[in-house]
N, C-alpha and C positions, 0 to 999 in steps of 0.2 A: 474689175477695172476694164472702161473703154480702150482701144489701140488707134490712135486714127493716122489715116495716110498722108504721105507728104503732101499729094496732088491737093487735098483739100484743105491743108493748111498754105496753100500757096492763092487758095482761090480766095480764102477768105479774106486774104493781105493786099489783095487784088481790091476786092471790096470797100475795105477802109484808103484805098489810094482813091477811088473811083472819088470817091464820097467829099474827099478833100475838095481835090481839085473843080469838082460840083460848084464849091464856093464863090469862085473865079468871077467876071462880069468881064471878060474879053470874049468870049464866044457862046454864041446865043446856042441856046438849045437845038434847035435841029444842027447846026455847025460843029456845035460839041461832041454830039451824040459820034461824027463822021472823025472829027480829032480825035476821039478815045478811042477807036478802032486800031485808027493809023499808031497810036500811041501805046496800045496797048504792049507793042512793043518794046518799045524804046522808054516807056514809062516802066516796064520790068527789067527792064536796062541799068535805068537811071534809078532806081528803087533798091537795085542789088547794091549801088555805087553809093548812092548818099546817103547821109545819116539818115534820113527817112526811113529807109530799109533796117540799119541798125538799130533803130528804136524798137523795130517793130522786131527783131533779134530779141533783143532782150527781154522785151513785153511777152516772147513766148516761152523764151526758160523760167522765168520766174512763176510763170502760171501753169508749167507741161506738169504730167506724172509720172515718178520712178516707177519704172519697170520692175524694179527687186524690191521694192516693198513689200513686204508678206510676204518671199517667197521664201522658205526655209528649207536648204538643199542639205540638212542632216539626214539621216535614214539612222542615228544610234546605234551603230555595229560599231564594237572598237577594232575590228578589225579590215575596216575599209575609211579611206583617206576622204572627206565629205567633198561633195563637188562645191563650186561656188557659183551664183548664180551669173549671167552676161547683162548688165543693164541695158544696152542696147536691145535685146529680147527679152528680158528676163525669164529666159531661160536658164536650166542649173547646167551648169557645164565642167566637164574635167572630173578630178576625183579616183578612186583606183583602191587597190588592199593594202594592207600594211605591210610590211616586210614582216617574213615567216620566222614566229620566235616573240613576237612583240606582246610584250607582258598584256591580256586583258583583263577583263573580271575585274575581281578583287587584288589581283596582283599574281596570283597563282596559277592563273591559265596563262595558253598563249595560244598566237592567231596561225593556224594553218592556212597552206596554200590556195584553200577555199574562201580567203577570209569569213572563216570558223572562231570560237573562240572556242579551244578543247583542251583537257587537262593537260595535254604532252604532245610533243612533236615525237620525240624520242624517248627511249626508257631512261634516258640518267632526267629526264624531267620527274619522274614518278620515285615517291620517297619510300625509303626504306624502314620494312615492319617490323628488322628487329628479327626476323625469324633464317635462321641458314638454313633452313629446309626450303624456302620460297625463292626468288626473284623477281622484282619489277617488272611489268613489260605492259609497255603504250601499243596499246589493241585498237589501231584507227582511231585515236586521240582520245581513249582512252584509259587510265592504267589499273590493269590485273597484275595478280601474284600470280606468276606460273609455280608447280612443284619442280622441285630441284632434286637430285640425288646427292651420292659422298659423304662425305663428312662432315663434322658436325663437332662442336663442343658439347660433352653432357655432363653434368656435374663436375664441372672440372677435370673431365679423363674423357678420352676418347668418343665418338660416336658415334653414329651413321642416320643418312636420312631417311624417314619412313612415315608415308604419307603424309609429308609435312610437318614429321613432326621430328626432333632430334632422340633417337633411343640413345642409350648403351651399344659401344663395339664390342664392349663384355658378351659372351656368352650363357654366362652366368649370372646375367641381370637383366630380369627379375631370376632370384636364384630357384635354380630346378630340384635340388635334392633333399632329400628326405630327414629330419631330423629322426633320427634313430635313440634316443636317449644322451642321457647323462654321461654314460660313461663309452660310448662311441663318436669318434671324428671325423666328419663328413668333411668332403672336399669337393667341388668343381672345378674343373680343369676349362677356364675362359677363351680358350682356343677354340674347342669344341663340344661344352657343356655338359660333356658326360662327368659323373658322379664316384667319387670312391669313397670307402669305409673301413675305417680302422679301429678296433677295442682298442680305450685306455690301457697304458700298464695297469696290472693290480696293486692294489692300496693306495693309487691315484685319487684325491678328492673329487666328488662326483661336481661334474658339472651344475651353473647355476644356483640353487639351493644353500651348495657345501655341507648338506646333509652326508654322510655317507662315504662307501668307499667302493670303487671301481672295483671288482671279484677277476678282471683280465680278462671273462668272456663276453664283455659288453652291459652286463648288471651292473647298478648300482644298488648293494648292500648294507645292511647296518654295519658290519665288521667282516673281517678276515683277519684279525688277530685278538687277544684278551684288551691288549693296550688303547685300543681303538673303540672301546667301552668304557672307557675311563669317564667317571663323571664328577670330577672335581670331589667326590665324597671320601676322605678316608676311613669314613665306616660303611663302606659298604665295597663287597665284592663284584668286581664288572670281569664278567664272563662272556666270553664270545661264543654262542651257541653254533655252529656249522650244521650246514645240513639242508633241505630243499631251499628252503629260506634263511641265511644264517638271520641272528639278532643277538641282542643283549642279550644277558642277563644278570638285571641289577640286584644283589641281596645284601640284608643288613649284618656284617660280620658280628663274630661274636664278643659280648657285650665285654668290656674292659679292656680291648685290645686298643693299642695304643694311638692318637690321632694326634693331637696338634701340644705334646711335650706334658712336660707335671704338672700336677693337678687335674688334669684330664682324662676323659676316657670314652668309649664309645659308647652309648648306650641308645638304646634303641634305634642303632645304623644311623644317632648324628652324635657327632661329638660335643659331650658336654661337660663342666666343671665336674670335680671328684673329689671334694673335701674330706680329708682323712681324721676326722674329727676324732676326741681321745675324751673318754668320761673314766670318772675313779669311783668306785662305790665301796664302801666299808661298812663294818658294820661288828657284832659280837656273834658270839655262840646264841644260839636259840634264834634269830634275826632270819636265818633262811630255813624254814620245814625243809627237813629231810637234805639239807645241806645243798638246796636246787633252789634257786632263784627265776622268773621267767621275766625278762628284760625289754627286749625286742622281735617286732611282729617280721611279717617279711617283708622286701620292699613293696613284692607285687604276687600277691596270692593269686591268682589266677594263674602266674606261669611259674610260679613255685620259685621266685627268686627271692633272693634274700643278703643283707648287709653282715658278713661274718664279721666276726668281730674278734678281734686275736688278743693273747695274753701276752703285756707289757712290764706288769709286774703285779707280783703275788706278795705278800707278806704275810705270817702269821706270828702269835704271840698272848704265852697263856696269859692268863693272870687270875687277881694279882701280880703286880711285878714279884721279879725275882721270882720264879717258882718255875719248877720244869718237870718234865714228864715224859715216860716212854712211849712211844708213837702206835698207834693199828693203822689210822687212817691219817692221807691226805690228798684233799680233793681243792685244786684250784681253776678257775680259768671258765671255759663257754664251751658249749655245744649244742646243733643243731636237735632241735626234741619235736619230731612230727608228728605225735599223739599223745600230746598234753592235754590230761581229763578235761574236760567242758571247751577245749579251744581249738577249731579245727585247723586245719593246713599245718602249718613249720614256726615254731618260736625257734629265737636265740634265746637259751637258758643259761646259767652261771652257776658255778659250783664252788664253793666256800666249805671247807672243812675241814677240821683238824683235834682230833680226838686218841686218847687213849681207849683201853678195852671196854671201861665202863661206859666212855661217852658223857662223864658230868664234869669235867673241867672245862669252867670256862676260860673264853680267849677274842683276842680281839684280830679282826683280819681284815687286810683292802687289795684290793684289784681293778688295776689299770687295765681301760678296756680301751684297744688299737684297733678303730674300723678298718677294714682292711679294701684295698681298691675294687671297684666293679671288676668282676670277672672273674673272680678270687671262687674256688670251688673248695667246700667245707667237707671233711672226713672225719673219720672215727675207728679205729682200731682196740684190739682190746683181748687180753689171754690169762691162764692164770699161770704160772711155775711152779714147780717143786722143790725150788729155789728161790733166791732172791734179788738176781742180777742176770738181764741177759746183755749180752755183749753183741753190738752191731750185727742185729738181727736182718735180714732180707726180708723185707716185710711187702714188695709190691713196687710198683715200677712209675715211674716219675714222668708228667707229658712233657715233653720238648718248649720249652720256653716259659717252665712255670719254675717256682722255688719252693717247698714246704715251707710251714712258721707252724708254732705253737698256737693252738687254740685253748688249751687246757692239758690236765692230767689228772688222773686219780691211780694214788696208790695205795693198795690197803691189805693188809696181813691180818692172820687168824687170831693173833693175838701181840697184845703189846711187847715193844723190844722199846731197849734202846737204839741210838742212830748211829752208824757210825758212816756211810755215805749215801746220799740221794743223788740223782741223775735222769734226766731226761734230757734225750737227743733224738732228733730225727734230722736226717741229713741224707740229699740226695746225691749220687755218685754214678757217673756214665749213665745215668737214667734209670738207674736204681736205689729203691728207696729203702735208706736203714735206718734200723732203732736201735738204740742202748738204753735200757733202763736197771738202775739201783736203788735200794730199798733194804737195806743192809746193816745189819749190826757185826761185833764180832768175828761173832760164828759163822754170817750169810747161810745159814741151811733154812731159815725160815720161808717156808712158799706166800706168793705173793700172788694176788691179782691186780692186773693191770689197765687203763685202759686209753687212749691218747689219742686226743681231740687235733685234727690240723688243717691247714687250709694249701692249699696249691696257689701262690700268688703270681701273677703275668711277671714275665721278667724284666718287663720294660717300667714295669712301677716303684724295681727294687734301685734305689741309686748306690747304695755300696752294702756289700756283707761284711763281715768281721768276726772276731771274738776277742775276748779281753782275758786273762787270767792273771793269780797274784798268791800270796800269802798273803794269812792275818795272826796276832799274836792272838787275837781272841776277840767274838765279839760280832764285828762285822768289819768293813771294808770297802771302798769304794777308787774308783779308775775313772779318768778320762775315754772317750769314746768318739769317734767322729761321725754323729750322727745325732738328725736332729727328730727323725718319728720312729725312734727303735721300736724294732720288735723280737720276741724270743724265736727265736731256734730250735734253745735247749740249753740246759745247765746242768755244772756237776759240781757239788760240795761237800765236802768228808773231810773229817776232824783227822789232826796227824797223831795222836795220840791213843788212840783208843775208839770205845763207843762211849755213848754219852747219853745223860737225859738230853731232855730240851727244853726250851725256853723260846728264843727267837728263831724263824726259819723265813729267808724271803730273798727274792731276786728284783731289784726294780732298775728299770731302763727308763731313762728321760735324758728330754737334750743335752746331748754332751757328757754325759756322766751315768756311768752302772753301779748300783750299790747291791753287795748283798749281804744277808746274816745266817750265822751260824753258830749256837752258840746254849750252852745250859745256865743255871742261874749266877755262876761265878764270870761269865764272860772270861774266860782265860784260858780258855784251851786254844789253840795253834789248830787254822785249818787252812786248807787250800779251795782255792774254787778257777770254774773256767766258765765263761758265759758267750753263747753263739748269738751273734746277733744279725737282724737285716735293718738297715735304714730305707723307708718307704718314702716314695715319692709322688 
């Protein structure tokens, strides 16, 4: 845009007066030329005055040009005040900075005494990172984190600043000492991080694991006592071994000792069922060669174990009915037989007999056969006399927590008598084992050989012992009993009158009730008996 000066917009207004007045027909051109002279005055006079002048006003605002058109006095700092332009020059004029503080930017800055726009005047401009190790701080409009020292929250407990970052005021954290085992107690003292060490008490449970037990010198061991071996088995023995390394030691106790009540027993170091099962086998003369029957094998040949099997009741009886006879032999019951022709290892055998001198009378006989509990150990004893009665003989000594029972018997003389008492006892006393046996007529001078089969049964399998005794007018007889798997003892039967043939001879035990006989072919003779018994559980 052109600028033009007053003078020449005065001359030009000059020109259009001139040019009028030109028009005129009062004064001739040379005369005129001399009038505009003189007039030139006073026609700028009268030009100022009259609307002439005023037309020629107006005719030039309407056609002049702004001065501030296009002229754009921003410079875009938010932190300086824009100037405005002067229409009269259009020049930009005025203008200035913002006052110190004055939000710009985005809203976040603000304008420094430079009018700057810069993150912070001051530190509480600059926001916080959340960290107590740091502080704010406006660095020349700036804001940095400086490091800070002191204190600190750290995980909820105390803590101190370090390089920015919040530790533990603990000592002991991160922890300094040494885990030493199981059965030692480390400690840090948080004051000043040093370390102490203490052995568990002994027999304390070892730490973590709960394997084991603390020995007092910082070991943790399998045991320091038998109890602490204990492994829930009650067939087996838990021993505490002592010594550079103590430990267990687990073994399977011996077989039939007692576990978890009757009918049970140990056997091979777990407890298992023990059914006391009961077979009867009868039969005649001639029925067992040689008066030996072979029944049962063992349970387990390889460790030489085996199911004794105990005498419950025996009966014999000649016949013909009604017929009787004087006695040599009588063999009833079981025994263990280890070298049975063609059969190797251990049979349970049976013995059936009952003969006069000649051995041809026949007769008929049965036997109740009482397995006897795991653990039950089978014997055999055996003599001849020069007599025919011995009286509670000291035969051998009894273990601690067993009971004899009858397995069998054999009794046999040199030649046929009549009877007049038979008897077999075995009974143990303070841990000694005694026998009575009779075999007697009369006279008793008759020598006898003997021999008597028994077993040692656990004592925890016996639930009650007993004996029962009685008169009979003749014949036999029978008693209540309180027991329901009896087993013999031992018996004694002798006629009150004399000696006698025979006819019937037998003892039988079954639940609840003992029978026996004794008696020649008239059944009337008066005799007494006593019968020993154990009920098995």
């Amino acid at each position: 845009m052109h600028y033009w000066s007053r003078a020449a917009f005065v001359s030009t207004l000059f020109v259009f007066v001139a040019m009028g007045c030109g028009e005129t027909n009062e004064t001739p051109p040379g005369t005129g030329g001399s009038g505009g002279t003189a007039g030139t005055g006073g026609t700028a006079g009268t030009a100022g005055t009259g609307g002439i002048a005023g037309v020629g006003g107006t005719a030039g605002v309407g056609g002049g040009v702004d001065l501030c058109a296009g002229v754009d006095c921003s410079d875009a700092d938010d932190c300086t005040i824009d100037s405005t332009c002067n229409p009269a020059t259009g020049e930009c004029e005025g203008g200035g900075l913002e006052p110190v503080e004055t939000p710009c930017g985005d809203g976040s800055h603000f304008c420094d005494s430079f009018g700057r726009c810069v993150a912070c005047i001051t530190s509480d401009d600059c926001p916080d990172d959340g960290n107590e190790c740091t502080n704010p701080f406006c660095d020349g409009g700036a804001c940095v984190n400086i490091t800070t020292g002191g204190s600190c929250t750290y995980m909820g407990g105390p803590g101190v600043c370090q390089n920015e970052t919040c530790v533990s005021a603990n000592l002991c954290d991160p922890y300094p000492c040494q885990n030493r085992g199981a059965c030692v107690v480390d400690e840090c003292n948080p004051a000043n991080g040093t370390c102490s060490y203490a052995n568990r008490p002994i027999n304390t449970r070892c730490l973590g694991s709960g394997i084991g037990y603390c020995d007092g010198a910082g070991k943790c061991v399998a045991c320091n006592e038998n109890e602490q071996c204990d492994d829930g088995n009650a067939c087996t023995s838990d021993t505490c071994v002592t010594g550079i390394i103590p430990q267990c030691l687990i073994l399977s106790i011996e077989d039939g000792s007692n576990c978890e009540g009757a009918g049970t027993a140990c056997i091979d170091g777990q407890c298992q069922a023990d059914p006391l099962d009961r077979d009867i086998f009868s039969g005649s003369s001639g029925t067992i060669p040689s008066g030996i029957w072979n029944w049962w094998p063992a349970r387990d040949w390889s460790r030489y174990e085996f199911y004794p099997y105990g005498l419950a009741a025996f009966y014999f009886n000649f016949t013909p009915g009604g017929v009787d006879h004087e006695l040599e032999q009588i063999q009833s019951g079981f025994y263990l037989d280890e070298y049975l022709p063609g059969i190797p290892g251990m049979e349970t055998a049976g013995w059936a007999l009952y003969e006069d001198q000649n051995g041809d009378d026949p007769y008929n006989w049965e036997i109740d056969a009482q397995r006897l509990p795991v653990g039950s150990t089978q014997h055999q004893l055996g003599d001849c006399m020069d007599n025919s009665a011995v009286f509670n003989k000291e035969v051998g000594s009894a273990p601690s927590g067993y009971k004899p029972v009858l397995l069998g018997f054999n009794l046999d003389r040199e030649t046929d008598h009549n009877v007049e008492q038979i008897q077999v006892r075995l009974f143990e006393l303070t841990g000694i084992l005694y026998l009575s046996v009779y075999f007697t007529d009369a006279s008793s001078t008759d020598p006898i050989c003997y021999s008597v089969s028994y077993a040692f049964v656990p004592l925890h399998r016996i639930r009650a012992r007993g004996h029962s005794s009685s008169t009979s007018a003749g014949g036999a007889d029978a008693e209540p009993i309180d027991a329901q798997q009896p087993i013999l003892e031992g018996f004694n039967l002798g006629f009150s009158n004399g000696d006698h043939h025979i006819d019937e001879f037998g003892v039988r035990l079954v639940p609840g009730e003992v029978r026996v006989w004794l008696n020649d072919q008239n059944d009337d003779d008066p005799f007494g008996w006593t019968v020993w018994w154990a009920d098995l559980e």
